[in-house]
N, C-alpha and C positions, 0 to 999 in steps of 0.2 A: 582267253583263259583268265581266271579269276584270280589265279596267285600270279598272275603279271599285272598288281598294280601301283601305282607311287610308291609307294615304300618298298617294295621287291625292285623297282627300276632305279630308283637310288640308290639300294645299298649295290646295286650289280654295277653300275655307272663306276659309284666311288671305288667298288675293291678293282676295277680293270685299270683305273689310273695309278691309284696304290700300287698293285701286283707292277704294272709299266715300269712304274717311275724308280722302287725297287731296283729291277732287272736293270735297266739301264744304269742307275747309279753303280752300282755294282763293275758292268762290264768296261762303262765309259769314265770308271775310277784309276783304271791302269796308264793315262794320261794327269804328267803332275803339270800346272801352270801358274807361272809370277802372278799374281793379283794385282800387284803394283805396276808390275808393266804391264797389262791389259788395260790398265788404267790410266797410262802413260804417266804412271808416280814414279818417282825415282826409291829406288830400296830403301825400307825401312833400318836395315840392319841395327838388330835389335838384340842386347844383351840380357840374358837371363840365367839365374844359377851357374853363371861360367862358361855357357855356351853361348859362344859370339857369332855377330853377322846373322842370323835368325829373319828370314822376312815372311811373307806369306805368300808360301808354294804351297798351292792345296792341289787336291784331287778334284777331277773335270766332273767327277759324282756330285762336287757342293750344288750344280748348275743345277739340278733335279732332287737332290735332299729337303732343299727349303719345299717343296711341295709337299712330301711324305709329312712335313711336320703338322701344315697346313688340313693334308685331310684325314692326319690321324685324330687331330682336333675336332675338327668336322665330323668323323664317322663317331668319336667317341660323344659328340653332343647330342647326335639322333641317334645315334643304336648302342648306345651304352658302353659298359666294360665290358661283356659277353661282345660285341659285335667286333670292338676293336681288336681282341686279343684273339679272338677265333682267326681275323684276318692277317694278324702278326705272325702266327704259328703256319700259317699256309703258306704266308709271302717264304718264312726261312726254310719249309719244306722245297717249296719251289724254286728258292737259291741254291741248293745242295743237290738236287734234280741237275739242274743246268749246269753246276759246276764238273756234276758228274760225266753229263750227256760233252760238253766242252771238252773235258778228261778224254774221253774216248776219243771223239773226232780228232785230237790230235796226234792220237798213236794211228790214227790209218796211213797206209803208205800216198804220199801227193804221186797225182800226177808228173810225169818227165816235162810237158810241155807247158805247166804251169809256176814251177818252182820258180821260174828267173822272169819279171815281168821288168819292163821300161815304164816308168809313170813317171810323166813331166819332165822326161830326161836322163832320170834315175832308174838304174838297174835294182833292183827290190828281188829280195828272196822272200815271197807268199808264203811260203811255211815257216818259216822263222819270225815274219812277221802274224802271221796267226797264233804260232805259240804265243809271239808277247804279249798278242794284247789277251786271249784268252787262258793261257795259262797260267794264272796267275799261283802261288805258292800256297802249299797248303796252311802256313802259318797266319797266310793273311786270310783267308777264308774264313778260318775257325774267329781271326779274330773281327772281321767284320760281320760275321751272321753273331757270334756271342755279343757285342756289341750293339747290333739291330736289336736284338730280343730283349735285353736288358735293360737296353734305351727306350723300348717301346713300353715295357712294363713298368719303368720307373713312369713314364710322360702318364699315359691313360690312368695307373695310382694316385699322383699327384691333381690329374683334371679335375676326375672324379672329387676326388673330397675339399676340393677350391668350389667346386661344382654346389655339393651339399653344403657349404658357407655361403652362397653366392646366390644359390639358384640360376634364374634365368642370367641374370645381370651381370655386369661387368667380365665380360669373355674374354676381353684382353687379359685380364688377370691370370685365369686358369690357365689357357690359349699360352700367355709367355712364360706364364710362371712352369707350368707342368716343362715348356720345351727347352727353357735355359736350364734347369738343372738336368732331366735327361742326357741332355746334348753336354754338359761339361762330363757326367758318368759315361757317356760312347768317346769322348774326345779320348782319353784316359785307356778304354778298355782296349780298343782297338790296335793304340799303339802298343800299350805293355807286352799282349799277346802276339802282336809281329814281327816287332822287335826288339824288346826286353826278352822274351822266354824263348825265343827263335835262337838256335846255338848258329844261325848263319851270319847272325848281326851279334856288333857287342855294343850297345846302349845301355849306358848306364841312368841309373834315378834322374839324373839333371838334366838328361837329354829325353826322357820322357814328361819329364814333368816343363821341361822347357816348351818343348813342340805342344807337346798337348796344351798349352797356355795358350799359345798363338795361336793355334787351329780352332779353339774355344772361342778367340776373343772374335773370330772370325764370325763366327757361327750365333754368338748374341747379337750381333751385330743384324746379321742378317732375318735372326729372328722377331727383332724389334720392326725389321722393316716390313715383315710379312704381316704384318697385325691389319694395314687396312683392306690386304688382300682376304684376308682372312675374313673378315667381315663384308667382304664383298660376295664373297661365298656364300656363304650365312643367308644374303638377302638374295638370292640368287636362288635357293636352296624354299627359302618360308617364301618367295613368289611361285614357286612354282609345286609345293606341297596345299598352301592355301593355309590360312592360319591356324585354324581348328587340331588339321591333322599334324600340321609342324610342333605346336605344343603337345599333343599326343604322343609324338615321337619323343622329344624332351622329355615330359613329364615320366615318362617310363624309363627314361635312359635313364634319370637320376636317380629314380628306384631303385635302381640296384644296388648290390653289394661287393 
């Protein structure tokens, strides 16, 4: 078929890992874990605007977030503002989909003979433990999809027009530049909305503005390291477009407005 070629198998490649990588962070975010002690550090315990003891307990979603940064860059270098933001507005379609489809599967009645399972020794309730990890609260929903979209829209604004000062050159600039400010606007939105405006939590300013600090300072961190990945991509991407058509691709991305 003739519209099955490089440029249709790339963008279809990049949105199925996008769309994945998404869905997982998402579902695999309801697991929080010490950073320090996966790394066999001893806690940071870290004072900020008065909230003490403070380390870096993230969500198990960071393990697959640094990718989304990765080929929001990427998509946004061959197929423009239109390609990225068509695929941001599906990915958070398709979050509320699942969140829904999740919703339901948990109002149906379990099985008798599955409720109570032995794993590793452990008596485990499967549908309690299904709730937890899939039903996640609706505060955190709203504020993780407003969060993605915002982040997303800030990051592919900011590529773009680093992009038209830059051109072809220097993609680490755009590449970190567009994802450390996005990613301190998501670190911020996320929390305010789950648990600043959430009546289930009482978080006050100094405990959003503290966490979000540390979660931020996480996430530059990780952004900075992603760079040679990122260009590892890149060359990975114009080897196998051929160069002609990888500037083609570019050269119209950055046409746009």
């Amino acid at each position: 078929m003739s519209h099955f070629n490089k440029t249709n198998k790339l963008f279809l490649v990049l949105a199925c890992f996008f769309l994945a990588d998404a869905l997982l962070s998402e579902f695999m975010g309801v697991k929080l874990f010490s950073v320090e002690e996966t790394l066999g550090l001893a806690k940071f315990n870290i004072n900020l605007f008065g909230v003490k003891d403070l380390s870096f307990v993230m969500s198990a979603g960071v393990i697959t977030w640094p990718i989304i940064f990765v080929l929001t860059d990427i998509i946004n270098e061959y197929f423009g503002l239109k390609g990225i933001r068509f695929l941001s507005y599906l990915t958070a379609v398709i979050l509320i989909y699942s969140f829904i489809i999740a919703g339901l599967d948990i109002k149906l009645v379990p099985a008798d003979f599955w409720i109570n399972q032995n794993i590793n020794g452990q008596n485990i309730n499967m549908n309690n433990a299904f709730t937890g990890i899939f039903g996640q609260g609706m505060w955190i929903i709203v504020g993780s999809i407003t969060a993605f979209l915002v982040g997303q829209v800030t990051d592919t604004f900011i590529f773009h027009k680093i992009k038209k000062i830059t051109g072809d050159k220097q993609l680490w600039l755009r590449a970190t530049g567009s994802t450390i400010v996005s990613q301190l606007i998501d670190s911020f939105i996320v929390i305010f909305i789950a648990f600043y405006l959430n009546p289930q939590y009482h978080y006050t300013w100094q405990m959003v503005a503290a966490i979000g600090l540390v979660g931020y300072a996480y996430k530059f961190i990780v952004a900075l390291l992603m760079t040679p990945i990122l260009y590892g991509v890149h060359y990975i991407i114009d080897s196998y477009l051929g160069k002609d058509l990888s500037h083609q691709l570019m050269d119209n991305a950055a046409k746009e407005d």
